[in-house]
C-alpha positions in Angstrom: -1.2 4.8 19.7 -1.8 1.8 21.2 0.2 -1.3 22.1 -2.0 -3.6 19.7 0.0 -6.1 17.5 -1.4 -7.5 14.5 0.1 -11.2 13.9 0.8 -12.4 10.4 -2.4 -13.7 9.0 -2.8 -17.2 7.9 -3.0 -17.8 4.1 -6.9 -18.6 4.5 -7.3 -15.5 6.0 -6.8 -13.3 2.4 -7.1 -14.3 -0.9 -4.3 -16.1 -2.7 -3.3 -13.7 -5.0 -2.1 -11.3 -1.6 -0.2 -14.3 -1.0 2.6 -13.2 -3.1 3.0 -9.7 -0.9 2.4 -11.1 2.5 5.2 -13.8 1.6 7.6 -11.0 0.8 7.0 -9.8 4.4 9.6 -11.6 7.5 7.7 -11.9 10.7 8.0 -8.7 12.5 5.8 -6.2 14.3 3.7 -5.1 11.2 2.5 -1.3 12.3 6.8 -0.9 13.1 7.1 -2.1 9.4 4.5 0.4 8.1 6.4 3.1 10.0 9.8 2.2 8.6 8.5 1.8 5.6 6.9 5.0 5.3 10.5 6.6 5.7 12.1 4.6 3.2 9.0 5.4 0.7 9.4 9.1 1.1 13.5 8.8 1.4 13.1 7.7 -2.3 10.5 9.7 -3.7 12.2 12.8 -2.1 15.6 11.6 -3.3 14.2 12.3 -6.5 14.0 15.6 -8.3 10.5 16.3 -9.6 11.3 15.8 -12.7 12.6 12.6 -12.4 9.4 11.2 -10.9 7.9 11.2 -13.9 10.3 9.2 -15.2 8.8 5.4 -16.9 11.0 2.9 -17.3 9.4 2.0 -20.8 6.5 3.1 -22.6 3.3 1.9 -21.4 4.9 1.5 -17.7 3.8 3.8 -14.9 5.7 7.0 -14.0 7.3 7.0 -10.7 4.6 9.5 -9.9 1.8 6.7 -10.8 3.6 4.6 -8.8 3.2 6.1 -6.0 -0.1 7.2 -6.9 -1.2 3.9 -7.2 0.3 2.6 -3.7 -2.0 5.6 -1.8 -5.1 4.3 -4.0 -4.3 0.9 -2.8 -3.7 1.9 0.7 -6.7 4.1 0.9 -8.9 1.4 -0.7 -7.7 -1.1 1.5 -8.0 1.0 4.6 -11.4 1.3 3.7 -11.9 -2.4 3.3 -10.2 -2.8 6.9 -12.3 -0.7 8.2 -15.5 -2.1 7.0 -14.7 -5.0 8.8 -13.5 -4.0 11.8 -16.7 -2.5 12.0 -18.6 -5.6 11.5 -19.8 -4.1 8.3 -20.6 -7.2 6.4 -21.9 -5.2 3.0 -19.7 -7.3 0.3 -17.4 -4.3 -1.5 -16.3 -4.1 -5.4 -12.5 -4.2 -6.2 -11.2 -1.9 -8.2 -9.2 -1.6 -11.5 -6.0 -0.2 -10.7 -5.3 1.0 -14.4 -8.2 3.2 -14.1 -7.8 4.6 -11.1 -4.0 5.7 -12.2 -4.8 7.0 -15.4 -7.9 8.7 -13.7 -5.8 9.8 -11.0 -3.8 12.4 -13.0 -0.6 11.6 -11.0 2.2 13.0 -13.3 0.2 16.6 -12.7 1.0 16.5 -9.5 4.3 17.5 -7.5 7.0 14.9 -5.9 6.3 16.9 -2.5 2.3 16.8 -3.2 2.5 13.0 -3.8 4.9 12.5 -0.8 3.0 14.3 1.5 -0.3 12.7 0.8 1.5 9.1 1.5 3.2 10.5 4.7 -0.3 11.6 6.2 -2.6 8.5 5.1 0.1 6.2 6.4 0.0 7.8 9.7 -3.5 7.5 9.8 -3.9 4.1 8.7 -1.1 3.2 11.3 -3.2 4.8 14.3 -6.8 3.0 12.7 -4.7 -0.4 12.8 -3.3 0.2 16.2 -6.6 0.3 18.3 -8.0 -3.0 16.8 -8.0 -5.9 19.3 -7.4 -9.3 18.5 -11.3 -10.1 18.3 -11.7 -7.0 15.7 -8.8 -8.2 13.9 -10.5 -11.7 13.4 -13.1 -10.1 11.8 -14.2 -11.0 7.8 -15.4 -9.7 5.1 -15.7 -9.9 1.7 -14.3 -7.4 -0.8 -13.8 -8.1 -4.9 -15.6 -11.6 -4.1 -12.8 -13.0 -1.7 -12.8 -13.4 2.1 -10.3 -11.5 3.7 -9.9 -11.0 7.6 -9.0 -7.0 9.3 -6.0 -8.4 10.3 -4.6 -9.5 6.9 -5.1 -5.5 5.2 -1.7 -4.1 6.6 0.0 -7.2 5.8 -1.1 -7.0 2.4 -0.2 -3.6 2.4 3.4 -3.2 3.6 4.0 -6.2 1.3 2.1 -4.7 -1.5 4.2 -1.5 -0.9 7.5 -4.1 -1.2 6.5 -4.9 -4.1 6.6 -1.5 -5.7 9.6 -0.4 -3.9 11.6 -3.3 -5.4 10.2 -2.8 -8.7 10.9 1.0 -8.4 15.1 0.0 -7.0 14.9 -2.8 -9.8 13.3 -1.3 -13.0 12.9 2.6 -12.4 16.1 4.0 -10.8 18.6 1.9 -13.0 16.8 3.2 -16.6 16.7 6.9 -14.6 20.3 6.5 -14.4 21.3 6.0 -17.8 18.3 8.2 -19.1 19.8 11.3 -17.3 
């Protein structure tokens, strides 16, 4: 990989609404984050017997499976997105519905290890794509679901968007799969 590092974007730099993940984010080295927090993903989903994964918290909530299925739809989307304008692609591109793409994605079908393994291997590759992009490539816009966003601000908005599920999985999912099993 490169040396590359990826400063924290400015709040003009991504629409407001990915605010709320890049705020849960401290100021670090962001591809080191990704990395660390690729481990800490897959500590918990393999922590997990299979079983359990499909756990929900209540009906109408997302298994732990679709939660994780949900973060590699976001991540691959997003990597996409990052791409685009790294690229200098301007071509605006649609957001997506992420209830659709869950329930379309079949996710409780599919194993703990399948699920893990998928995350372990687009991580890595999204953490090599955002490695080689120089600050000028990271300056780069575009515009995706109607809103600006800059290359730098995609693995920002993920790691924080992947906070976001991991506290909702430690807050809401683990404590009701406690007293469930």
């Amino acid at each position: 990989m490169n040396n590359m590092t990826i400063p924290r974007p400015s709040p003009d730099e991504y629409a407001p609404y990915y605010g709320a993940y890049v705020d849960l984010l401290p100021d670090v080295d962001i591809l080191q984050l990704l990395a660390e927090q690729k481990e800490e993903s897959l500590a918990l989903l393999r922590g997990l017997a299979d079983e359990d994964a499909g756990f929900a918290y209540a009906p109408g909530k997302w298994s732990i499976k679709e939660v994780i299925g949900h973060i590699i739809d976001t991540e691959r989307v997003f990597a996409y997105r990052g791409l685009c304008f790294a690229r200098g692609d301007n071509t605006p591109l649609p957001g997506f519905e992420q209830d659709d793409y869950v329930l379309g994605g079949d996710f409780n079908a599919r194993s703990r290890d399948n699920l893990a393994a998928e995350f372990e291997h687009l991580r890595m590759s999204n953490i090599y794509l955002f490695s080689t992009w120089s600050a000028a490539v990271q300056a780069r816009r575009g515009v995706a679901n109607n809103k600006s966003v800059t290359a730098r601000a995609i693995p920002w908005i993920l790691a924080g968007h992947e906070r976001h599920h991991l506290n909702v999985l430690r807050e809401r999912y683990l404590p009701g799969l406690a007293q469930h099993g």
